[in-house]
DODRENKOL-113010 format. One record per residue (C-alpha): residue number from 0; x, y, z. Coordinates in Angstrom, 1 decimal. Example, Ala and Ser with C-alpha at 12.3 -4.5 7.8 and 13.67 -1.06 7.14 Angstrom:
BEGIN
> n|c1|c2|c3
> 0|12.3|-4.5|7.8;
> 1|13.7|-1.1|7.1;
This chain:
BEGIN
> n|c1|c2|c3
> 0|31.5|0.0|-26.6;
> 1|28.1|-1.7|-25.9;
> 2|25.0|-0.5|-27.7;
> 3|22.9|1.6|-26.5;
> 4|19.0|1.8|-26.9;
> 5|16.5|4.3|-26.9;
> 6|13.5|4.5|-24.4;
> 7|10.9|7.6|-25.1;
> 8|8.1|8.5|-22.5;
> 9|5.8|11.0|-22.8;
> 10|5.5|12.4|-19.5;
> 11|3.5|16.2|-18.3;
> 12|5.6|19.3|-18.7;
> 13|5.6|20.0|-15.1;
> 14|6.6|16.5|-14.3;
> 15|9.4|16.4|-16.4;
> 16|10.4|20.1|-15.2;
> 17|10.5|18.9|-11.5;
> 18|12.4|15.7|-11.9;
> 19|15.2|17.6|-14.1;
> 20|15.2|20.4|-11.3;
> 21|15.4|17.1|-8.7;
> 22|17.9|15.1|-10.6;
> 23|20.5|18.3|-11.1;
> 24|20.1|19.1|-7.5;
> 25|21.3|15.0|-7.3;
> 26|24.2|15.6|-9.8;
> 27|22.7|13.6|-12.2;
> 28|20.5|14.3|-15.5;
> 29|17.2|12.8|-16.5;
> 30|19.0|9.9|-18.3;
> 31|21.3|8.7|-15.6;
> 32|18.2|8.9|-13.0;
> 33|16.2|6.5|-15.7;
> 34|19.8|4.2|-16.0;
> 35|20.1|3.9|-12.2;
> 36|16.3|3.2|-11.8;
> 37|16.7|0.3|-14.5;
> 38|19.7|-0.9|-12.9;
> 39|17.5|-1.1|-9.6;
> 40|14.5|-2.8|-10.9;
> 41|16.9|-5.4|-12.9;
> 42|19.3|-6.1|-9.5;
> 43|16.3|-5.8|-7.0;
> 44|14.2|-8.2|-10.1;
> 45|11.4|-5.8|-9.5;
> 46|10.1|-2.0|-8.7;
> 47|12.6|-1.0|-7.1;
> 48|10.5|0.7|-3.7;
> 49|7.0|0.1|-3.0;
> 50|3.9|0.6|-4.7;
> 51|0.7|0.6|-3.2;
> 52|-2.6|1.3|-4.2;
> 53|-4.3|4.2|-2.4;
> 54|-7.9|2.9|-1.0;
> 55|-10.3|5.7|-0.3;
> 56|-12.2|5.9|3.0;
> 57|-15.2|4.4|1.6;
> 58|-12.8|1.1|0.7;
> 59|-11.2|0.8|4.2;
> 60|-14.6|1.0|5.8;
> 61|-15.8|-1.7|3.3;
> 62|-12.3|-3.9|4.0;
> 63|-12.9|-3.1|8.0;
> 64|-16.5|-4.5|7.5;
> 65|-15.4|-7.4|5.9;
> 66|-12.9|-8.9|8.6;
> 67|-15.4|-7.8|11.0;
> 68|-17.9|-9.8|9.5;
> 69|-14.9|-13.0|9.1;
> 70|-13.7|-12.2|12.7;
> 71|-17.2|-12.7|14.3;
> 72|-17.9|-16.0|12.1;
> 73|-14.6|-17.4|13.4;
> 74|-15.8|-16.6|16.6;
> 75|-19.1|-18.0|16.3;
> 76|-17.3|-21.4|14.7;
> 77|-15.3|-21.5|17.7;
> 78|-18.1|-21.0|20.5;
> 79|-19.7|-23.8|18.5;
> 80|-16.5|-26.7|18.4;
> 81|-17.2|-25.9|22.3;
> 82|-13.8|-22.9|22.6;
> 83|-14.0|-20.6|24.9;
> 84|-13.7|-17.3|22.7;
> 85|-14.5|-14.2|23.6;
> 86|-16.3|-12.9|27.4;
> 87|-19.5|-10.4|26.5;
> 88|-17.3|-7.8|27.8;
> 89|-14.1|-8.4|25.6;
> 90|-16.7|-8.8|22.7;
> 91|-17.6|-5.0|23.0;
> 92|-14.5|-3.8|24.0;
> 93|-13.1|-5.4|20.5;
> 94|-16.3|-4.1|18.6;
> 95|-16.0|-0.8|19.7;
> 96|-12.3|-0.6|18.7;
> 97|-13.1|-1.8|15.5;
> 98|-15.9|0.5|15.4;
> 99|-14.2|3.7|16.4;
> 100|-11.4|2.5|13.5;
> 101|-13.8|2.0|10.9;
> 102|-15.0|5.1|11.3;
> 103|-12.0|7.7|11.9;
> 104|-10.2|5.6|8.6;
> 105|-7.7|4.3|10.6;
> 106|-5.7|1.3|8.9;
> 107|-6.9|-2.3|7.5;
């Protein structure tokens, strides 16, 4: 038989209380949820699903502003090497989208 080793978390009581109630809903218990999750990461040779940091508001405004701010300096580098770009009206059409974006949080 192979050996076996011994992982302890310390984890909040309610956590803990949900996954087991999960887990047993799954036919499985706590330790053959943590096995299979293992198994995942080691297969998948990673986290097995994605993680992704949550930006507040305030940070998707700031990352909006930001390729705003690149987007018009491309633009202005273009209409410089002699491109056409953007008409005026195409301009404000793509500002005010941007705008409108920025400000209902709408995604980066």
């Amino acid at each position: 038989m192979e050996q076996t080793g011994l992982i302890q978390v310390r984890i909040e009581e309610q956590l803990k209380t949900d996954a087991e109630s999960l887990f047993t809903d799954l036919g499985l218990d706590t330790s053959s949820a943590i096995r299979l999750f293992l198994k995942q990461a080691v297969a998948q040779n990673g986290i097995p699903f994605a993680i992704t940091r949550q930006f507040s508001s305030a940070d998707l405004r700031e990352a909006k502003m930001i390729r705003l701010h690149e987007e018009l300096l491309a633009v202005e580098a273009e209409r410089h090497a002699g491109l056409k770009g953007y008409t005026p009206d195409e301009l404000e059409n793509y500002l005010d989208t941007v705008i409108d974006e920025a400000a209902h949080g709408a995604a980066v």
